[in-house]
Each structure stands twice: as C-alpha cells, then as structure tokens.
DODO-364200 format. One record per residue (C-alpha): residue in three letters; x, y, z. Coordinates in pm, 1 decimal. Layout:
// DODO-364200
{pt "ala"; {X; Y; Z}} ...
This chain:
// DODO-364200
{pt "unk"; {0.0; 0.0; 0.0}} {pt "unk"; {142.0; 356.5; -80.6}} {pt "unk"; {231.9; 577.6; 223.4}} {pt "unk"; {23.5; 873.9; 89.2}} {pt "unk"; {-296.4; 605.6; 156.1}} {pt "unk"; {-173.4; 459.6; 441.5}} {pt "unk"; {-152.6; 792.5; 614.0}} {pt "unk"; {-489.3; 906.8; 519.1}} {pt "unk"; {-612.4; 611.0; 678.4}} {pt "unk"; {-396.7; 661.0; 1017.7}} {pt "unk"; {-582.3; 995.9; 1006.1}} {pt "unk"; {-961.9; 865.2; 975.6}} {pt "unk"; {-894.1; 670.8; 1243.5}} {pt "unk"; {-755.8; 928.1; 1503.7}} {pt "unk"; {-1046.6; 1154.0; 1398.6}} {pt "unk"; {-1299.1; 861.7; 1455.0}} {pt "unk"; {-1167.1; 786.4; 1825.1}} {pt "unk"; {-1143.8; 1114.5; 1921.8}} {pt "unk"; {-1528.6; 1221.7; 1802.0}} {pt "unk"; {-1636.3; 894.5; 2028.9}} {pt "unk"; {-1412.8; 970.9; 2368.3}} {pt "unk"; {-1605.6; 1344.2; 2353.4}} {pt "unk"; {-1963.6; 1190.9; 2290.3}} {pt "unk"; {-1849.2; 972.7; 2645.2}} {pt "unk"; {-1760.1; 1226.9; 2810.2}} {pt "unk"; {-2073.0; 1428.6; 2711.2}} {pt "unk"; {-2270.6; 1171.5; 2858.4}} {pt "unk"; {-2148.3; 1097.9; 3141.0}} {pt "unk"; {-2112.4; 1455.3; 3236.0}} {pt "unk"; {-2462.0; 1482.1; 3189.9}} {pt "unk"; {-2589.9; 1209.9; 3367.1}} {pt "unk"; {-2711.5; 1266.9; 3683.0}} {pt "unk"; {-2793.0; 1026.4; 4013.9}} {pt "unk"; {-3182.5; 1058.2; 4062.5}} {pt "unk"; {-3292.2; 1245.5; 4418.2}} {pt "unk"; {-3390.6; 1076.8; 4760.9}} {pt "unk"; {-3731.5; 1096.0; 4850.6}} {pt "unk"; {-3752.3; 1225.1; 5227.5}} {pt "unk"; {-4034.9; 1343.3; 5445.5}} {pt "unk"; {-3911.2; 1657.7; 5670.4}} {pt "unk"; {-4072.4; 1819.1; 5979.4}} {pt "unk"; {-4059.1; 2216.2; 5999.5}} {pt "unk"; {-3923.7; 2348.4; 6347.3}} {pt "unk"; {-4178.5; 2524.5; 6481.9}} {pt "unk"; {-4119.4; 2586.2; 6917.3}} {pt "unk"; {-4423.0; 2553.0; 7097.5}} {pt "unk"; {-4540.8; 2492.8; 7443.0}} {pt "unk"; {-4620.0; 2164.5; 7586.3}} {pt "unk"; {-4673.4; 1979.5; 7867.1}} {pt "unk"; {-4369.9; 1845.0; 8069.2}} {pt "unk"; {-4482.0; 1530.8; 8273.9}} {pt "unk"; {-4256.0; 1345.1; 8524.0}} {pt "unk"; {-4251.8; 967.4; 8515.8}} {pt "unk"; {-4171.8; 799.0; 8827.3}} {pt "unk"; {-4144.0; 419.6; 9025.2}} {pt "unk"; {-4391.2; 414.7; 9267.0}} {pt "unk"; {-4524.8; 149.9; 9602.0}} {pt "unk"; {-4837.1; 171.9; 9685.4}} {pt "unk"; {-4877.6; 228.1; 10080.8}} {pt "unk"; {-5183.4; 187.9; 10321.9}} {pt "unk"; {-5266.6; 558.8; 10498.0}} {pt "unk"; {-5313.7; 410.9; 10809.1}} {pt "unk"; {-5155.1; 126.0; 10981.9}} {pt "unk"; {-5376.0; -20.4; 11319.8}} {pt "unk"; {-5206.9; -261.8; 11518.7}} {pt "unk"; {-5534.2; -393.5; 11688.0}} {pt "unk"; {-5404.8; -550.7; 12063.1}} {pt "unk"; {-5603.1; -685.4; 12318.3}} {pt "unk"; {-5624.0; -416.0; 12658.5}} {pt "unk"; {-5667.8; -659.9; 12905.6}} {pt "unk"; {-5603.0; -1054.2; 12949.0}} {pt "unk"; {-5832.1; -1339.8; 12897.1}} {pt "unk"; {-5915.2; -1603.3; 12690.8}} {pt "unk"; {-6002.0; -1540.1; 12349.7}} {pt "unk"; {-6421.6; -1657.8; 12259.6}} {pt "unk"; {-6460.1; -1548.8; 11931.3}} {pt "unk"; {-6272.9; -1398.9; 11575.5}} {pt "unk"; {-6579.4; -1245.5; 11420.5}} {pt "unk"; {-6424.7; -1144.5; 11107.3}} {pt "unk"; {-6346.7; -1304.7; 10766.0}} {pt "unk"; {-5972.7; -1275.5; 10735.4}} {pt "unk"; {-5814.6; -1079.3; 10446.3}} {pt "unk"; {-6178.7; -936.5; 10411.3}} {pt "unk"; {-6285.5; -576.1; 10431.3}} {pt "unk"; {-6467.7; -434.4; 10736.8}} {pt "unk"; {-6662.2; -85.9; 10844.3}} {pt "unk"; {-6551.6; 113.6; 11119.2}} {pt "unk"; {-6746.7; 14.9; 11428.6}} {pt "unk"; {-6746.6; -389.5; 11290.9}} {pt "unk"; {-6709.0; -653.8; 11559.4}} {pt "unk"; {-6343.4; -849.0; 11505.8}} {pt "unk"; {-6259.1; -982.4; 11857.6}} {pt "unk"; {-6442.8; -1161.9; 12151.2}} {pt "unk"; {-6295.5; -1211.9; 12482.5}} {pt "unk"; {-6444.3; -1381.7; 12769.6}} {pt "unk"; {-6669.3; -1157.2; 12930.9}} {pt "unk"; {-6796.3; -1383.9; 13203.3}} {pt "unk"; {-6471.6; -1261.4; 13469.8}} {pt "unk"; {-6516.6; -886.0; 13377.5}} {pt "unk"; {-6879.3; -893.9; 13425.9}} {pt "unk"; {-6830.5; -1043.3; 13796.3}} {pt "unk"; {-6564.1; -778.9; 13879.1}} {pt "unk"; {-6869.2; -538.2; 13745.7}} {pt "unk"; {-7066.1; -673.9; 14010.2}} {pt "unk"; {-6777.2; -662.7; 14286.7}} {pt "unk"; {-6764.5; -300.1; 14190.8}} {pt "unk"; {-7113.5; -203.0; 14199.8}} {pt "unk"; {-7224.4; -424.5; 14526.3}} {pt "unk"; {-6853.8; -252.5; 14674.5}} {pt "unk"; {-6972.7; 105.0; 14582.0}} {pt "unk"; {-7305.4; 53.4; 14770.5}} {pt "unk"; {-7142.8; -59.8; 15078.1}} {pt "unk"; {-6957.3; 198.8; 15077.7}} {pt "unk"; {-7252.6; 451.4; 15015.8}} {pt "unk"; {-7417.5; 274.5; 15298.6}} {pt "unk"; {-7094.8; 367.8; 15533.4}} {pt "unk"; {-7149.4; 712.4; 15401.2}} {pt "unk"; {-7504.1; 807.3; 15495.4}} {pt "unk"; {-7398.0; 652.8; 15833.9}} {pt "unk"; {-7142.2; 905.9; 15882.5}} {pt "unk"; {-7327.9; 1180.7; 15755.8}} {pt "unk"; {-7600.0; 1098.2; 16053.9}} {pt "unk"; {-7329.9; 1047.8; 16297.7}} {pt "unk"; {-7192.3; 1424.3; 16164.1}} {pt "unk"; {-7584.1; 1566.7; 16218.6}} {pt "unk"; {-7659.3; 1405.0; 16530.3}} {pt "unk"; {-7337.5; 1540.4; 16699.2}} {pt "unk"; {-7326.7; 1902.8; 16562.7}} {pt "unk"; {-7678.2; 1985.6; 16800.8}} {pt "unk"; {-7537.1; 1831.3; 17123.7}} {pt "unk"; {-7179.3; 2016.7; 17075.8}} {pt "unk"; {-7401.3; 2303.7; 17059.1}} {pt "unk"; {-7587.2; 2218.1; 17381.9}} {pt "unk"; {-7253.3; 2151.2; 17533.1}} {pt "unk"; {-7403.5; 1752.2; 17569.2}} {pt "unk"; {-7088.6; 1644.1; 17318.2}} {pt "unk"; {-6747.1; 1741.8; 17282.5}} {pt "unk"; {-6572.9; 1851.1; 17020.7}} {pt "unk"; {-6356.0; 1588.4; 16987.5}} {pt "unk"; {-6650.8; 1361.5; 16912.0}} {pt "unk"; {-6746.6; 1556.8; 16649.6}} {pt "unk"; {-6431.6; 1599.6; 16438.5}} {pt "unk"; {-6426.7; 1208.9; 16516.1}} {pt "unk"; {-6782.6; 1188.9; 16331.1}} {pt "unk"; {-6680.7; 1453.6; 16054.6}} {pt "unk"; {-6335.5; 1269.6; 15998.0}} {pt "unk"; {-6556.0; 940.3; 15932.0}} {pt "unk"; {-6786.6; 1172.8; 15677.7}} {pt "unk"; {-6527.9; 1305.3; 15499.1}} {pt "unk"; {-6304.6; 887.7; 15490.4}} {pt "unk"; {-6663.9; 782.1; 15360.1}} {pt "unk"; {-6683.9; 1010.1; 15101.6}} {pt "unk"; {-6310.9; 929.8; 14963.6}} {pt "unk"; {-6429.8; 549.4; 15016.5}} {pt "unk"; {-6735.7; 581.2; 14767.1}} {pt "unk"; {-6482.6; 812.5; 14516.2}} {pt "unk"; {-6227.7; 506.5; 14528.8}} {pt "unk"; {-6574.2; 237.0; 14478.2}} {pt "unk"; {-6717.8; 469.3; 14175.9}} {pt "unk"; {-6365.9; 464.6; 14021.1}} {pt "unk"; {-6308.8; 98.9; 14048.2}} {pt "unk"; {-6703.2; 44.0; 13920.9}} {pt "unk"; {-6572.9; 231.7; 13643.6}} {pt "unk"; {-6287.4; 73.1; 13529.2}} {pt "unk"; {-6473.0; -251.7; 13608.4}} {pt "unk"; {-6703.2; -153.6; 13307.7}} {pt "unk"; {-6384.4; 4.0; 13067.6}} {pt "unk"; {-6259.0; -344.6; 13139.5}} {pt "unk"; {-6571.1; -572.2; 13020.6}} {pt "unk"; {-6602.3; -305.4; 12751.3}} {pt "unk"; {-6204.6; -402.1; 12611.5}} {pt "unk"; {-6381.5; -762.0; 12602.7}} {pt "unk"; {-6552.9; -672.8; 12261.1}} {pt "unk"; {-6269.1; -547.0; 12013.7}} {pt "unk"; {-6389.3; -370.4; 11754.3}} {pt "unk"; {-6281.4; -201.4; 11398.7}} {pt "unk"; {-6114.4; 152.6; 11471.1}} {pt "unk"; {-6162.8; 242.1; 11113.0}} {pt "unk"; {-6286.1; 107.6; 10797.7}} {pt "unk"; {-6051.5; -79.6; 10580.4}} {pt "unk"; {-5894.5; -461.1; 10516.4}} {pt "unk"; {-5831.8; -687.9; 10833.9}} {pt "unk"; {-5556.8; -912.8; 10810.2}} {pt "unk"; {-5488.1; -1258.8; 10895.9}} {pt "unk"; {-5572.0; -1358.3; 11302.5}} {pt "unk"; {-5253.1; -1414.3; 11490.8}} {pt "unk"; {-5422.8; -1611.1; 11742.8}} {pt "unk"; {-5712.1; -1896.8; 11778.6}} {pt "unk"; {-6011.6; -1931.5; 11970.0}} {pt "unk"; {-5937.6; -2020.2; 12337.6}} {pt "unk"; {-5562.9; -1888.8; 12352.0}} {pt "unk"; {-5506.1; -1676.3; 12626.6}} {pt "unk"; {-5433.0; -1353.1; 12516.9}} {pt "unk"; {-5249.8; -1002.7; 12718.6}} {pt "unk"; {-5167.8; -615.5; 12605.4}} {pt "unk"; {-4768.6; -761.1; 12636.5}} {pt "unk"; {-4833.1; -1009.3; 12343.5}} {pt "unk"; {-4816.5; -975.5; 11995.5}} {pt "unk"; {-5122.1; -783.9; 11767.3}} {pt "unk"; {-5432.3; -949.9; 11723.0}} {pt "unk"; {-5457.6; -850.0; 11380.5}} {pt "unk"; {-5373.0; -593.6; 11155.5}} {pt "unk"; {-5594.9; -334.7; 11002.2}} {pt "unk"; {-5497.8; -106.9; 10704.9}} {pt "unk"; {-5721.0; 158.5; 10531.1}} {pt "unk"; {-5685.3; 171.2; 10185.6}} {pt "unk"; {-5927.6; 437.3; 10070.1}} {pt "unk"; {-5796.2; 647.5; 10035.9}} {pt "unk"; {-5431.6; 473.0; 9963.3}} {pt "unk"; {-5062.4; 620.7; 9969.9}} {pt "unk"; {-4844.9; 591.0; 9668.8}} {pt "unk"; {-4434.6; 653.4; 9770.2}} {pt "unk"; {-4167.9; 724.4; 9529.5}} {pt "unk"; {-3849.5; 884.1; 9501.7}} {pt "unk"; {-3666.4; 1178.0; 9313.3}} {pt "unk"; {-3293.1; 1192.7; 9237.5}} {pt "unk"; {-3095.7; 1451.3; 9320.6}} {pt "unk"; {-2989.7; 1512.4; 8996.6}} {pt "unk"; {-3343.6; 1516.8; 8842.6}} {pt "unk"; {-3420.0; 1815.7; 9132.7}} {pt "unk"; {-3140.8; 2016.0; 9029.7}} {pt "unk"; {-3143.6; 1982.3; 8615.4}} {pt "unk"; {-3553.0; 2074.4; 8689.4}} {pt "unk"; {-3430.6; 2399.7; 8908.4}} {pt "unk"; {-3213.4; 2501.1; 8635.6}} {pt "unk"; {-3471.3; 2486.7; 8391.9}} {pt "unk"; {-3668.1; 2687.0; 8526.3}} {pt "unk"; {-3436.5; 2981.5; 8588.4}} {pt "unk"; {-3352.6; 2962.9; 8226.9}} {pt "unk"; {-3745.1; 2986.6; 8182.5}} {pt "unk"; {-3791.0; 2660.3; 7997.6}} {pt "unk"; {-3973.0; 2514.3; 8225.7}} {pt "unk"; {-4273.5; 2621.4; 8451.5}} {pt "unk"; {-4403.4; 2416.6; 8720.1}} {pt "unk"; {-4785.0; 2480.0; 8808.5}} {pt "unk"; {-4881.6; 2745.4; 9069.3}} {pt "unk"; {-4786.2; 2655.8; 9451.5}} {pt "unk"; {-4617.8; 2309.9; 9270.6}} {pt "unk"; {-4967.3; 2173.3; 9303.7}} {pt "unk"; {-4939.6; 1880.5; 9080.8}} {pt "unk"; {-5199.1; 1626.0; 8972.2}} {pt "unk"; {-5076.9; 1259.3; 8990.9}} {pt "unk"; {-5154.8; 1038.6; 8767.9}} {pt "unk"; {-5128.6; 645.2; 8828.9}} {pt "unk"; {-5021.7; 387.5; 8553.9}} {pt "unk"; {-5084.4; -0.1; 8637.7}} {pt "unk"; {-4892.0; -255.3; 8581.2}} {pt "unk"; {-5082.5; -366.5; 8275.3}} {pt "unk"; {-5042.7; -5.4; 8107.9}} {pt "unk"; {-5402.9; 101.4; 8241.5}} {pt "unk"; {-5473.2; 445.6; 8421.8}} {pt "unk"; {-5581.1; 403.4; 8728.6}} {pt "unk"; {-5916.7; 570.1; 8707.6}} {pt "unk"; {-5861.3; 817.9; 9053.0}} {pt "unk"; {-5665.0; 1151.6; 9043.7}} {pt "unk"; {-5452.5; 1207.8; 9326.6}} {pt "unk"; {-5267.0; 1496.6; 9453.4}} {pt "unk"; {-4891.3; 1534.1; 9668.2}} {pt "unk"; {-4946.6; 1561.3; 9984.6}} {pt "unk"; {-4570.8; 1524.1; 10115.4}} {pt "unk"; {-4224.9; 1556.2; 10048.7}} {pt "unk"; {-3940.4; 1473.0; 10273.2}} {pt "unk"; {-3761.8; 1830.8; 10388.8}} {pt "unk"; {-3413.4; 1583.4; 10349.5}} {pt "unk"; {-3197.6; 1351.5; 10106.6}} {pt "unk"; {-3157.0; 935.0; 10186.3}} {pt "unk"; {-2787.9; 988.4; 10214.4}} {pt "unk"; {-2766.7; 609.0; 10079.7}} {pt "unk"; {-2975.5; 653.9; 9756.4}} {pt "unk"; {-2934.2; 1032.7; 9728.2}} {pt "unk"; {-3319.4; 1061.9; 9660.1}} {pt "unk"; {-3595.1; 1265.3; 9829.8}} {pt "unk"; {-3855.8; 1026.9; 9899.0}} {pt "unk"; {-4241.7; 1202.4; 9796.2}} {pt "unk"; {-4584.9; 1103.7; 9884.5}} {pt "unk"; {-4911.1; 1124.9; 9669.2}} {pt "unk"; {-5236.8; 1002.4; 9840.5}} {pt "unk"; {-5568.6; 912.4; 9601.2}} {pt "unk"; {-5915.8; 771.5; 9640.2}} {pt "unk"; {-5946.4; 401.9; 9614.1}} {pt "unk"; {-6306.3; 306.1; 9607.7}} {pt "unk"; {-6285.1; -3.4; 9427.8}} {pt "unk"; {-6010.9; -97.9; 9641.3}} {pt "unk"; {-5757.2; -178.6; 9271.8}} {pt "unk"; {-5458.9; -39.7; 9497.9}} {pt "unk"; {-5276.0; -262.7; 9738.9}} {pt "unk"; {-5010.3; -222.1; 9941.4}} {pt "unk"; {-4678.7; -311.4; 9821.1}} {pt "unk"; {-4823.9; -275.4; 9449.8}} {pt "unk"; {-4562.9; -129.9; 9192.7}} {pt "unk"; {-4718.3; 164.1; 9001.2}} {pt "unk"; {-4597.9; 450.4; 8740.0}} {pt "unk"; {-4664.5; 789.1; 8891.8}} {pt "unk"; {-4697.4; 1068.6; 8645.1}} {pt "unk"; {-4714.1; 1445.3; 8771.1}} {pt "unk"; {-4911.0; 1681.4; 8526.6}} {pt "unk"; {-4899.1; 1993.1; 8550.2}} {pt "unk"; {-4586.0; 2164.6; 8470.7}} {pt "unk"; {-4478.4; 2275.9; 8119.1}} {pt "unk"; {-4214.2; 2357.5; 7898.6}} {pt "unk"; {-4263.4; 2708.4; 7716.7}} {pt "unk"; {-4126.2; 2759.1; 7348.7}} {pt "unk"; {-4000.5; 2336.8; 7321.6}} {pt "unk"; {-3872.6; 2265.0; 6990.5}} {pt "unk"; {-3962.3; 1898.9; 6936.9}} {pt "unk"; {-3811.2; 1634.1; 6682.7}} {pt "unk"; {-3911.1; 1273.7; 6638.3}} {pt "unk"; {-3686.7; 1003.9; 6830.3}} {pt "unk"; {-3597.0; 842.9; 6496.7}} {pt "unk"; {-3500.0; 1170.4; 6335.7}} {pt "unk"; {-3209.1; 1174.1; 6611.2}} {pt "unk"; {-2865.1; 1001.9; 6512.7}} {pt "unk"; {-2584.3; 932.1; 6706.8}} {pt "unk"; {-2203.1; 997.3; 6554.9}} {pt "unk"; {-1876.7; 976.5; 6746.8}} {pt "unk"; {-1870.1; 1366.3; 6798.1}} {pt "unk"; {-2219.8; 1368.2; 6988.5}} {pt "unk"; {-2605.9; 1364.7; 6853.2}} {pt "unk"; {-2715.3; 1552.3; 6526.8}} {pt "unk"; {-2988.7; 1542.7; 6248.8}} {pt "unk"; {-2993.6; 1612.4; 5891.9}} {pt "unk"; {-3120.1; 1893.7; 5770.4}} {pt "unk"; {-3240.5; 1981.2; 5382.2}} {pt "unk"; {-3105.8; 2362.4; 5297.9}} {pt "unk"; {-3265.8; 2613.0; 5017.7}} {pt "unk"; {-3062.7; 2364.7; 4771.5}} {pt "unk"; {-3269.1; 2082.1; 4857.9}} {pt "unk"; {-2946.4; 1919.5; 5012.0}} {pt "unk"; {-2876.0; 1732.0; 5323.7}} {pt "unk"; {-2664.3; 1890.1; 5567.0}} {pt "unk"; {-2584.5; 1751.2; 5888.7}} {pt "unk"; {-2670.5; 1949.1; 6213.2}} {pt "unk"; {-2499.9; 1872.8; 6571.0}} {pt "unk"; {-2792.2; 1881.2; 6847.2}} {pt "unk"; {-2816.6; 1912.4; 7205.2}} {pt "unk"; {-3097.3; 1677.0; 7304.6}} {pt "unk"; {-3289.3; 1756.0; 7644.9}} {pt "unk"; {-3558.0; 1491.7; 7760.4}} {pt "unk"; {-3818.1; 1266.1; 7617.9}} {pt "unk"; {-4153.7; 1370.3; 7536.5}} {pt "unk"; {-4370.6; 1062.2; 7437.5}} {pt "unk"; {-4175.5; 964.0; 7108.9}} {pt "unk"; {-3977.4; 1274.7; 7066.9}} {pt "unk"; {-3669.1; 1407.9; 7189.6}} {pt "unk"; {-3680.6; 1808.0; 7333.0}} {pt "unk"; {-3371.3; 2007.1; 7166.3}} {pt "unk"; {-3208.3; 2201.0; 7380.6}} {pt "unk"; {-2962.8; 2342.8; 7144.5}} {pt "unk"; {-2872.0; 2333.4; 6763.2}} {pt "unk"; {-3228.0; 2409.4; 6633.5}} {pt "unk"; {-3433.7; 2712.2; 6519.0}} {pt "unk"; {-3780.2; 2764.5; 6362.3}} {pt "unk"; {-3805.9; 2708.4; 6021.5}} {pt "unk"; {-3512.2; 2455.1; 5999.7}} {pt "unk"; {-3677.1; 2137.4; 5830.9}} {pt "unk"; {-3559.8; 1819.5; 5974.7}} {pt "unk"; {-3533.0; 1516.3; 5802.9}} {pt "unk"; {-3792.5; 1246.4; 5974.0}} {pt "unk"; {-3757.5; 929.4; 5741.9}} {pt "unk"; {-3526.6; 782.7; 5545.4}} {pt "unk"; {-3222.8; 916.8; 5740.3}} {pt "unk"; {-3027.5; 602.8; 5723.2}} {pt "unk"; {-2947.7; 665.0; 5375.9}} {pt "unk"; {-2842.6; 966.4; 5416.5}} {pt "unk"; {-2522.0; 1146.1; 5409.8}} {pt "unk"; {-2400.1; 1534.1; 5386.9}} {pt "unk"; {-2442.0; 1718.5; 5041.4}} {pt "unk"; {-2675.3; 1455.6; 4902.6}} {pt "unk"; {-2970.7; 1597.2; 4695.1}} {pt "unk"; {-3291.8; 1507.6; 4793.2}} {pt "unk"; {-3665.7; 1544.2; 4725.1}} {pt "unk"; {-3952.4; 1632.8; 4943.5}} {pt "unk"; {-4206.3; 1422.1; 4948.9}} {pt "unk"; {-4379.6; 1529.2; 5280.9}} {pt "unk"; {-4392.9; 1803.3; 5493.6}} {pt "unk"; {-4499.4; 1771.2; 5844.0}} {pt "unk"; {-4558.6; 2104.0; 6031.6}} {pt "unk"; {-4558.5; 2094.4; 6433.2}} {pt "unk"; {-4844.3; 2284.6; 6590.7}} {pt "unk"; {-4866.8; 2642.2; 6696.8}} {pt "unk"; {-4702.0; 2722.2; 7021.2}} {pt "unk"; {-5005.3; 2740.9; 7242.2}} 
C-alpha cells in the first residue's frame, strides 16, 4: 500500500476515536444520580406539657395494730380474714364472764360503801346539836366529821373501780377503729391472750391509699435550672396532679394529689422520697403494688420537638440532617434535652423554620440531593 494512503487512513482513524471519547464524556457529564425521597418536619417551638414519670409502692394511709387491753381467753374472731370491714365492725371476743363479775364486785362494793357514808353523815348531824348544847365534845365531832369526809373518799375510790370494772368488760368486745382490710388472726379461739403479746390483727385503710416514690438529686437540680432559664414552669404553689399507671399499662381511674415531700436527702440513695395520696373506692390499689406515677402539671414554654428516629448518634455527639434552600442534606450537631412521648426536646442546635429530616435518614449522608415528598408542620405554640 502507498504511504500517501496509508496515512490518510492513520488519520480517519484518530479523527474517529477522538469524536467517540467526547460523545463519552458528554454523557457521562450529563448524567445525573436521581434524588432521595424524604419526608421533613418544619421546626416550629411551641409549648407543651412536661410530665414526670416515676417508680412508685403503693402504701396503706393508716396502719392499726389492733391488741387486746386486758387478758383473757379469746371466745370469738368475728371477722373473715383478708376481708374488708366498716368502722365500728365486731373483730374480737374475749371472755366476758370474769369482767362482768368484777362489774358486780364493783357495783355491790360502791353501795357498801354509800351505805358507810349516809352513816357518817348521821353520825356528823346528830353530833353538831349536842356540841351546841354543850351535851358532846368537840372531839366527838371531828371524830364523826373525819368518818364523813373517809366515807366520802371510800365511795370516790368504789365509783372509780365500778368504772374501770365496766372500761374493762367493755375491752372484752374489740372492735374495727376504722374502715378498711383486716388481716390474717394471729391467734385462735381459746388462747389466752395479754396487752404484752403480739397484735391481734392488723388493720390497714386503703381508701384512700398512699403511693411513695423517690426523686434523684440530679433530676431536682437539672428541673431547678430549667426553670431559671425559663424553659420550664411548674404549676402554681407546685400543686401537681398525679396520675397512676398499672402494671398492665391502664390508668388508674382516681386523680390524686402530693401531699408530702421529705424536707431531706436518703444519704444512701441520694433521693428525696415524695408522697401522693388518692381515692381508692374499688379498692384496685394494694399495698406493696408497683405503680408509674406521672405528675401533670408543669410545662415547657417555646419546646422545639423532633421525632426520636430523626435523632442520630455519631462519634462527635447527637445531630440530624437537615435539607437547605438547595434541597441538600446537611448535617446538624444537636443538644438533646428529655423525652416527650416519642420525641426528643432540643435544647440546642435548632431554630424555627429549619426542616428536619424524619424518614429515610439512614441513607443519608451530607451534600446529598434530595426530594420532598412530605412536609410535616408541628403545631402552633399554644
């Protein structure tokens, strides 16, 4: 082949290659990777309630030891045990039958010694004439006045012991101080029972019931500070309602109020142990039950919320991702407060009008494009 062709050829060649490397480059500089769809919440602060969560034990309000006041056999245990009684309910019968002689000791003793009495007081009016008449002296009659005046400390001492003859056959009949749940006996008919021994029975009211629980020091002081930095109010006079959760999620149907808090810290558990008290008709509390006490009442002014899952974790602390005027993600370090049902409350790193990124941020990563497929818009702070 002649050079003159052969070079002509080498030429068509470079010409051809060169025309397809600028068509590839041309396309790939125009292709572009499609958007991610995302769904975004606008920041909008608003206020909303701030409720404190809490381990509580239930608690009876009041405790009665119920002890026998005097000794004797024991008759009768006129209760169901375990069951619920009214105040004024018959739970204990002693033997009466020794009390009710001493009764009669008393009361025959007292007449006896009313008996002695009118005697001296005849003795005193027969003698006071003739001391006059000069037919008695006066020795005799401070001797018949001295006898009056023995007589009169006699029937005192006889009415007294009459008395406490009848307190005594009263303590025979035991009965329910207050209304509530009587425990188990802790003695049998015929044992022989004394004040020195151990309680009858025990007695606790539990309507209205107790609930105890505890708050850390820590979760005192990060609520003070709140609230001099104004994001948090608590209600007027810190008069909280309580709410109780149940152990199967329920509310517990009564709404309670705190009616104590200890003045100290446990210096074991560094807590400050706190007392609610609610009605218990239906008797669903029990003592010793484990509950979830809420208090309502306090808020949190100007609270910029953001979903749970919206919140990522990275070694230099917690951000989200945020979509710019660009449409692109851009990540934003955050300063998360507390929970709020399934959201966290940002502290810092936030403003209104950012729009957070609420699904899809797993995919994510800085400078991506994406494309708005939802836009969820917090309500107006209240």
């Amino acid at each position: 082949m002649p050079k003159k062709n052969c070079f002509f050829y080498y030429f068509c060649f470079f010409l051809a290659s060169l025309c397809l490397s600028s068509c590839e480059k041309e396309k790939t500089t125009n292709f572009q990777a499609p958007s991610t769809d995302v769904s975004i919440q606008i920041v909008e602060p608003k206020t909303v309630p701030a409720v404190f969560e809490f381990v509580g034990i239930a608690q009876s309000s009041h405790v009665v030891e119920i002890r026998a006041r005097i000794e004797g056999y024991l008759d009768k245990i006129a209760y169901t045990e375990g069951s619920f009684v009214q105040k004024g309910n018959l739970l204990f019968q002693i033997d009466p039958r020794p009390f009710e002689a001493a009764l009669e000791k008393a009361t025959a003793q007292l007449a006896r010694e009313e008996a002695v009495l009118w005697d001296a007081k005849r003795a005193v009016d027969r003698y006071k004439p003739l001391y006059e008449k000069k037919a008695a002296s006066l020795r005799d009659l401070d001797n018949a006045i001295a006898r009056q005046l023995s007589s009169e400390a006699d029937v005192q001492a006889a009415k007294a012991q009459l008395k406490e003859a009848d307190i005594n056959l009263g303590y025979t009949t035991i009965y329910a101080p207050v209304s509530g749940q009587v425990g188990q006996a802790n003695y049998r008919e015929g044992a022989l029972i004394a004040p020195t021994e151990d309680q009858l029975a025990t007695l606790s009211v539990i309507d209205p019931i107790w609930i105890n629980f505890s708050i850390s020091e820590g979760d005192i002081l990060r609520s003070q500070k709140s609230i001099s930095q104004g994001k948090l109010h608590f209600p007027a006079y810190d008069n909280f309602t309580v709410q109780v959760i149940l152990a199967d999620q329920t509310v517990f149907p009564e709404i309670g109020k705190v009616n104590f808090s200890s003045p100290t810290y446990d210096q074991k558990t560094g807590t400050m142990m706190v007392r609610a008290v609610l009605p218990n008709p239906k008797n669903i509390l029990r003592p010793g039950q484990f509950v979830r006490v809420q208090l309502l009442g306090a808020t949190r002014p100007n609270a910029i919320l953001v979903p749970q899952k919206a919140v990522l974790q990275s070694q230099k602390g917690m951000f989200v991702f945020l979509v710019n005027k660009d449409d692109e993600v851009v990540m934003q370090p955050i300063e998360p407060g507390v929970w709020d049902q399934q959201n966290w409350i940002i502290d810092a790193g936030l403003k209104a009008g950012d729009q957070v990124v609420v699904d899809g941020v797993n995919k994510l990563r800085p400078g991506m494009k994406v494309s708005i497929k939802k836009k969820i818009f917090a309500e107006k702070a209240s």
